[in-house]
Structure formats: C-alpha cells, structure tokens
C-alpha positions, 0 to 999 in steps of 0.5 A: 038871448036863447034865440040869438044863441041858439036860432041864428040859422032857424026859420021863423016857425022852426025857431018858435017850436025850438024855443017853446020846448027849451028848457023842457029836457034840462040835465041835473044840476050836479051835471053843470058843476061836475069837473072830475073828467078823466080825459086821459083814456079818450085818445083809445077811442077814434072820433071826430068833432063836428064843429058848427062853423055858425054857432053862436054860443059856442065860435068855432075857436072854442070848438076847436080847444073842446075838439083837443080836450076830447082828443078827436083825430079829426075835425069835421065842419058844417056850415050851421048853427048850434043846433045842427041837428034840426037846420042841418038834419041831412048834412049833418047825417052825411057826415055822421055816416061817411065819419063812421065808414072812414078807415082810421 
C-alpha cells in the first residue's frame, strides 16, 4: 500500500530506494496522537501551501482543508505526488524560491 500511496509518480528504482528506507526516520509516537495546536497565531506569519495535484494519500480537497487550517495566503500547485521533494526536486525548488522573493 505504501507504494500506491507514496510512488505513484516514481520510477521503478527511485521507487525501490524510497521504500527501502521508509520507516527508517519515524516521528515519536506522542507526535501521532498530539492534538493541542494553537492555530490561532499562524495568520501573523505569510506562507503558501504547496499542494501535490498527484498525491494519493493525501487528494488535493484535503490539502486544500490543511491549506486554511494553517491559514496560508496562497496555494500553490505542483503536477507531483506526495513525495514532491524527490520526483519534483526542480520544480518544487522553483516554487519554493519564487514563494520567497513574492512581495506579501
């Protein structure tokens, strides 16, 4: 299931090396049950949503309900799976810089 939720846009090796190492960097339990957020101050800070137009685990409508939570002034897309970061390296670098220098 890991490979459907997390691979969909990966290649046969890139996919092999992600998913031998998942697992490897897990958060804390306490993290996973943790609900006492205050979101009540994150409008201070100016930031954007990257959101994964190919994500699986997580669709773009859920995205977009996590995008308002965290009060982001913009949503930005990106034609990638969850795991941006490794098939979209560039693209996702692009948009992190271009969000950077935006005037708010």
């Amino acid at each position: 299931r890991y490979d459907a939720m997390f691979c969909n846009d990966m290649d046969a090796v890139t996919k092999g090396a992600f998913l031998a190492k998942l697992g490897g960097d897990q958060w804390p339990l306490t993290t996973y049950g943790h609900t006492a957020c205050n979101h009540d101050m994150l409008h201070l800070v100016p930031s954007s949503y990257v959101l994964c137009l190919q994500d699986r685990i997580l669709p773009p409508a859920w995205q977009e309900i996590f995008a308002k939570r965290f009060k982001c002034e913009r949503t930005v897309s990106i034609d990638a799976g969850h795991q941006a970061m490794i098939t979209r390296p560039h693209a996702l670098a692009e948009i992190l810089r271009l969000e950077a220098i935006s005037p708010r």
